[in-house]
PAVEXKOL-417529 format. One line per 3 residues: their letters; for each residue x, y, z of C-alpha. Coordinates in steps of 0.5 Angstrom, whole numbers. Layout:
BEGIN
A) X Y Z ~ ...
END
This chain:
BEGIN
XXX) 155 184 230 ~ 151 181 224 ~ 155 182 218
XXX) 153 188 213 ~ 148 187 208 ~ 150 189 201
XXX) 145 190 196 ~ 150 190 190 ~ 143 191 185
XXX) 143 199 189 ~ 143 205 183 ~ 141 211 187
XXX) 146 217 185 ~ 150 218 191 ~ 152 210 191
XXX) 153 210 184 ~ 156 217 182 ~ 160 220 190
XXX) 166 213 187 ~ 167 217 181 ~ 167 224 185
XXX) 172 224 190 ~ 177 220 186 ~ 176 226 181
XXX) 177 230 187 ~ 183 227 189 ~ 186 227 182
XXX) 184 235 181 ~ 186 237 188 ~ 192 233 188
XXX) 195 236 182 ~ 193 243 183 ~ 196 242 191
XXX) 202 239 191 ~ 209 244 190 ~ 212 240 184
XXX) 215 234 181 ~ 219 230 187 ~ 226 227 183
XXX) 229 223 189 ~ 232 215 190 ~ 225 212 189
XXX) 224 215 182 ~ 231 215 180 ~ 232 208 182
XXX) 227 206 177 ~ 229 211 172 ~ 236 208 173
XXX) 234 201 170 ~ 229 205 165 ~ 235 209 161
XXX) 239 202 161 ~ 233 198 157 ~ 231 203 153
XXX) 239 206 151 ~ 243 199 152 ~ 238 194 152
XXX) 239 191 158 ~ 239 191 166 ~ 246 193 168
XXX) 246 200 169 ~ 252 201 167 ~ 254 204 161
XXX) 258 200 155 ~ 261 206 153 ~ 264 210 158
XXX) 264 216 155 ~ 256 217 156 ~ 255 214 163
XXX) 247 213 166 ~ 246 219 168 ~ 241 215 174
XXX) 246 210 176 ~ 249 215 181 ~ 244 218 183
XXX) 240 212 186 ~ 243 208 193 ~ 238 202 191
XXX) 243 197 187 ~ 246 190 187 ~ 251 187 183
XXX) 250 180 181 ~ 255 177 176 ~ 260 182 176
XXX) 253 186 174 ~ 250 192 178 ~ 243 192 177
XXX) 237 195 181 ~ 234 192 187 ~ 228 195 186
XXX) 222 189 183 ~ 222 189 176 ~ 215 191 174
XXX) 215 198 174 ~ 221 200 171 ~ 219 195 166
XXX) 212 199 165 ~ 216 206 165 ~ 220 204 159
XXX) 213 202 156 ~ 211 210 157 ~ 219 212 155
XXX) 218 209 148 ~ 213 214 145 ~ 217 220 149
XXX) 224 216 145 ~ 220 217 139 ~ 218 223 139
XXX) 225 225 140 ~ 225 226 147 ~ 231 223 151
XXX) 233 222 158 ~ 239 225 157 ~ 236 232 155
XXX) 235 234 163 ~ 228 238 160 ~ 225 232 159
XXX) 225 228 165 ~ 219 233 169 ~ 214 232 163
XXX) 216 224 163 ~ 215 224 171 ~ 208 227 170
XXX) 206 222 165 ~ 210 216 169 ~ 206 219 177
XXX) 199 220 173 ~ 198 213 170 ~ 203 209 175
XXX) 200 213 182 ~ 195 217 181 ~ 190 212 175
XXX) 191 207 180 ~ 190 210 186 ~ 183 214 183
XXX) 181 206 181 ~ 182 203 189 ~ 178 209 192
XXX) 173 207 187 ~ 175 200 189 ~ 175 201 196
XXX) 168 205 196 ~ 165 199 193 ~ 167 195 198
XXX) 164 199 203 ~ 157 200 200 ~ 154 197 205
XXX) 154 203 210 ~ 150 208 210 ~ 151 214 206
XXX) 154 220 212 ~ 159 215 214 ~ 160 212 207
XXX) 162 218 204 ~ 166 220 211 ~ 170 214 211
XXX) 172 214 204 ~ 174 221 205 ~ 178 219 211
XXX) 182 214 206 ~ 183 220 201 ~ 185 227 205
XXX) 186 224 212 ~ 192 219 210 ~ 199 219 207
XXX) 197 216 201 ~ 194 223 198 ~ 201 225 198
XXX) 205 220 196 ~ 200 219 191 ~ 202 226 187
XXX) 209 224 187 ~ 213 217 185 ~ 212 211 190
XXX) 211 203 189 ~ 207 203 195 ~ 200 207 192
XXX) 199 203 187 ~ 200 197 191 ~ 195 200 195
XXX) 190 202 190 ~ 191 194 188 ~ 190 191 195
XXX) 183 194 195 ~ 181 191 188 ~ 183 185 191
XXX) 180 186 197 ~ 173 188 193 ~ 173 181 189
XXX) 175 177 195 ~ 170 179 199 ~ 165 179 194
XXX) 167 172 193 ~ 165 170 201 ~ 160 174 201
XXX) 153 170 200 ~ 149 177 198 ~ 153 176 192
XXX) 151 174 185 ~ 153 167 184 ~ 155 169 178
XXX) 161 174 179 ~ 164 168 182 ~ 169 167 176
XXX) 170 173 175 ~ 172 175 183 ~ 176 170 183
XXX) 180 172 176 ~ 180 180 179 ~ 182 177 186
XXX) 188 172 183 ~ 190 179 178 ~ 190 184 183
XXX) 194 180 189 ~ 198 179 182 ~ 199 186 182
XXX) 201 187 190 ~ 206 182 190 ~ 210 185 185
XXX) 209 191 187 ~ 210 191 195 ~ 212 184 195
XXX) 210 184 204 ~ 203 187 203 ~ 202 180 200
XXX) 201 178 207 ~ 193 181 207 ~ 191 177 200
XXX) 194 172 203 ~ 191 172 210 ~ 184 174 208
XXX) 184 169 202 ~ 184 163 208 ~ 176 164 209
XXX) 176 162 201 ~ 177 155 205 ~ 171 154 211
XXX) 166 158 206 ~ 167 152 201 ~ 169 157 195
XXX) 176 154 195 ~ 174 151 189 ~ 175 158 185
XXX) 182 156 187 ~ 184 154 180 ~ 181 161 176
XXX) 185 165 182 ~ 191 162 179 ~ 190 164 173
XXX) 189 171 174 ~ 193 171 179 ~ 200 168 174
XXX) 200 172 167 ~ 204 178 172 ~ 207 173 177
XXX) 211 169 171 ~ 212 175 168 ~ 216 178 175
XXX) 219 171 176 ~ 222 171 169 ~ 225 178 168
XXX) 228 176 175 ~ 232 170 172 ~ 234 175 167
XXX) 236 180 171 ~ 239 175 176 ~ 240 169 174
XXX) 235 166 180 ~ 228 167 182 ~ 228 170 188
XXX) 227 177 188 ~ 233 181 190 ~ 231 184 196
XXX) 230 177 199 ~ 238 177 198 ~ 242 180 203
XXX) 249 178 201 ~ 249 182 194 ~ 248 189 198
XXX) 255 187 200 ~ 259 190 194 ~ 266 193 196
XXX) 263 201 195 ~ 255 198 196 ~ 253 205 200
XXX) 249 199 206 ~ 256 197 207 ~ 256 204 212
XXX) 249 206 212 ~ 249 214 214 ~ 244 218 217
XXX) 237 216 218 ~ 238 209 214 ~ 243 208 220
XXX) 239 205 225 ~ 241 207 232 ~ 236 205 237
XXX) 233 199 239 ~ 228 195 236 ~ 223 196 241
XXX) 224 204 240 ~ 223 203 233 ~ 216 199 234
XXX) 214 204 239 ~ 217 210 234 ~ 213 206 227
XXX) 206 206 231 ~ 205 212 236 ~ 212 215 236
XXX) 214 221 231 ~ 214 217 225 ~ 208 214 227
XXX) 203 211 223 ~ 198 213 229 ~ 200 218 232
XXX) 202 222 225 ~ 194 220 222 ~ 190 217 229
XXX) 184 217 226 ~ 186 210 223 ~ 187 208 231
XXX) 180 206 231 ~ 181 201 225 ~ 187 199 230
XXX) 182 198 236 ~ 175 196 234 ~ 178 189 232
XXX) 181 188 238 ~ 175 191 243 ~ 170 186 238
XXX) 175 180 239 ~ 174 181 246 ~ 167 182 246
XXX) 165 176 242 ~ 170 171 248 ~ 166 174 254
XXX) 159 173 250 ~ 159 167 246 ~ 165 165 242
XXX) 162 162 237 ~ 158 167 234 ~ 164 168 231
XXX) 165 163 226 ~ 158 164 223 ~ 160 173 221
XXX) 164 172 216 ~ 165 180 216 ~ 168 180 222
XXX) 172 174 220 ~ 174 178 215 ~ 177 183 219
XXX) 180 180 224 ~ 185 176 219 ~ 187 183 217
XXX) 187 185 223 ~ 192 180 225 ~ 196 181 218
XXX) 197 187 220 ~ 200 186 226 ~ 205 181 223
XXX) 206 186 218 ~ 208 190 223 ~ 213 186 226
XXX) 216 183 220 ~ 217 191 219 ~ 221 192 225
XXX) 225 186 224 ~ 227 187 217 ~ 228 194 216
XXX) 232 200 219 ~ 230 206 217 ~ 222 208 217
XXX) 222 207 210 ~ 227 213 209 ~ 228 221 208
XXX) 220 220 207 ~ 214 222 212 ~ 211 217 217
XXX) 212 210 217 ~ 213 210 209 ~ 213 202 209
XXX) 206 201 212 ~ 203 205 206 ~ 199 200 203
XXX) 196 198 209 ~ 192 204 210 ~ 186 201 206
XXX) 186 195 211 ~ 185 200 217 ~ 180 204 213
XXX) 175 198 212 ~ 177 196 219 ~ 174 204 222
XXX) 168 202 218 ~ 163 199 223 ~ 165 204 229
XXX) 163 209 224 ~ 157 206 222 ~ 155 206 229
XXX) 157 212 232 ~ 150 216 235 ~ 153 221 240
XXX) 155 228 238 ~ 161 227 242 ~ 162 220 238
XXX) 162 225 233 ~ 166 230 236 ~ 172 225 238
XXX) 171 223 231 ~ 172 230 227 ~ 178 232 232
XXX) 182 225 230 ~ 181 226 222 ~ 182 234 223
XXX) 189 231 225 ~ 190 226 220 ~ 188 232 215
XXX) 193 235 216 ~ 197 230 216 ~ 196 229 209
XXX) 197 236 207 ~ 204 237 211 ~ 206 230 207
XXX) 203 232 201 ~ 207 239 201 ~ 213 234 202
XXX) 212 227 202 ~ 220 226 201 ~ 226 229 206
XXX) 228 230 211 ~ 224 236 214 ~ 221 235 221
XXX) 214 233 222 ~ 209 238 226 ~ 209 232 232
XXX) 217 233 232 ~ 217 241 232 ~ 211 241 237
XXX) 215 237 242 ~ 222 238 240 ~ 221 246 237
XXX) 222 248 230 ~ 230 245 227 ~ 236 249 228
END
């Protein structure tokens, strides 16, 4: 395989008005077709510190006056205490600027306290937090893939939008789509930065938007920094190290910004989560996790359950399975042939490191965490790898040539739709998925 042409001076329509088309149909259809606004941990926990910086003027969620309590603080399970504080264990950034949105609204008159607020300040908080961002990284995404065809271009973004969990979640509250849409403008800029077809005159500006947006993954889905910072080392053998200094400087004004507002919650620039000891408060609710939270399997049941069980990244979405493959089948190849070729195709270089991010990211995951990401569809914790499995389906789909290629190929995203439609009818809750009513029959 011989890396991928791009010609970045293209102005056909399709290349230049289909980015704009389907992230205009994510944002209509999605609007129209979900069944209405989600309030659940996820908000409610960043709500919490929302209704405390805009009323008190601080990061403790409790009430100074015990008369007026915040109305989120019960509601969440995500807290700390620190220094005889209870705080959110959530990053600060986007509790941060959701309290921007709240201000106009507290202006107005509007207060959190009115329960008739909360859904059109929800709306507004999913629109420009979830699904602004996620239309950007569709449009991000689409350029970094230019180089294809238009069919198998215009099916793989598709498979990106209708065909992942992503489409759900992004109609609702979740940190993890706008990591999502920042990781593929990182990915964007840092590719444009390796790839010698590139204008040398976008280097400054790449390397500005690669550290800018990996920023953004950081502070927002701090494990998914991992694809950043893994694809990054080809910056090193192709000699555009040099840039390191503008990456930096994207990269610092949202990284210093996340670093002080945790000295100021915590007193310490660690985030929280990394921080096990402050769950461990006399009434903390992770003392005693219960229900899905509580872990009753073994790691090994739980990796299989993440990856092709019933919470399942490939057996929920499998047309993502191809991303996971190819890789692995072109490593393989290259060993057998000539292993040399690989270290003069950047492309497939690029792939494999995400490739392997991935893996550890899935490992990290089995580790670290207990609960598939929560009362929540799929395999929550990886959603802001689906970008990076979806650039990894991008040269098997190119090549298909066989009706029964394509076939293979209609029947995975056809499962993989529906997937999306089942997630985004209820992208949080309890509610078993269709793989769990086929094999287990529907819930008592």
């Amino acid at each position: 395989m011989t890396e991928p042409k791009r010609d970045y001076t293209q102005h056909t329509v399709v290349y230049r008005l289909f980015p704009i088309f389907l992230a205009g149909l994510m944002l209509i259809a999605g609007t129209l077709l979900r069944p209405g606004i989600y309030i659940g941990d996820s908000i409610n926990s960043r709500l919490a510190t929302v209704y405390a910086l805009a009323h008190y003027g601080s990061w403790n969620l409790e009430s100074p006056d015990p008369d007026h309590p915040n109305p989120f603080e019960a509601r969440t399970v995500d807290k700390v205490v620190v220094q005889g504080r209870l705080i959110s264990s959530k990053p600060p950034l986007l509790p941060l600027l959701m309290t921007l949105i709240y201000l106009p609204f507290r202006m107005a008159g509007w207060t959190l306290d009115d329960p008739d607020t909360l859904k059109p300040f929800s709306i507004a908080v999913i629109f420009l937090l979830c699904q602004l961002p996620f239309a950007a990284g569709i449009w991000a995404f689409m350029r970094l893939t230019s180089w294809m065809s238009p069919i198998p271009w215009i099916i793989l973004g598709g498979m990106l939008v209708f065909a992942s969990p992503l489409f759900g979640y992004a109609q609702q509250f979740s940190n993890h789509v706008p990591a999502a849409a920042a990781l593929c403008g990182a990915l964007w800029c840092l590719w444009r930065l390796l790839d010698p077809d590139c204008p040398p005159s976008s280097g400054v500006k790449d390397a500005l938007g690669f550290g800018f947006f990996s920023a953004l993954v950081f502070a927002l889905d701090i494990p998914a920094i991992i694809y950043c910072a893994t694809a990054g080392l080809l910056l090193i053998p192709t000699g555009k190290i040099r840039l390191l200094p503008w990456i930096l400087v994207g990269f610092m004004p949202i990284f210093l910004t996340q670093e002080i507002c945790y000295w100021i919650i915590s007193g310490s620039l660690l985030p929280v989560q990394t921080r096990p000891e402050l769950y461990q408060y006399e009434w903390s609710y992770w003392r005693h996790p219960l229900g899905i939270d509580a872990l009753n399997e073994s790691r090994l049941i739980y990796l299989f359950h993440a990856l092709i069980g019933r919470s399942s990244v490939f057996f929920l979405f499998p047309v993502f399975f191809i991303g996971f493959i190819f890789p692995v089948l072109h490593l393989i190849k290259i060993i057998k042939k000539d292993h040399k070729k690989i270290k003069g195709d950047t492309f497939i270089s690029f792939l494999l490191l995400l490739w392997g991010a991935f893996c550890v990211l899935t490992l990290y995951y089995t580790v670290k965490t207990n609960n598939y990401g929560g009362a929540a569809y799929g395999f929550r914790w990886h959603l802001a790898s689906y970008p990076v499995l979806a650039l990894c389906c991008a040269h098997p789909i190119s090549r298909i040539k066989t009706w029964y290629g394509w076939l293979i190929l209609l029947l995975l995203t056809g499962i993989s739709c529906w997937s999306a439609w089942e997630c985004l009818q209820e992208p949080w809750g309890n509610s078993p998925n269709w793989a769990m009513r086929w094999i287990f029959g529907p819930p008592a």
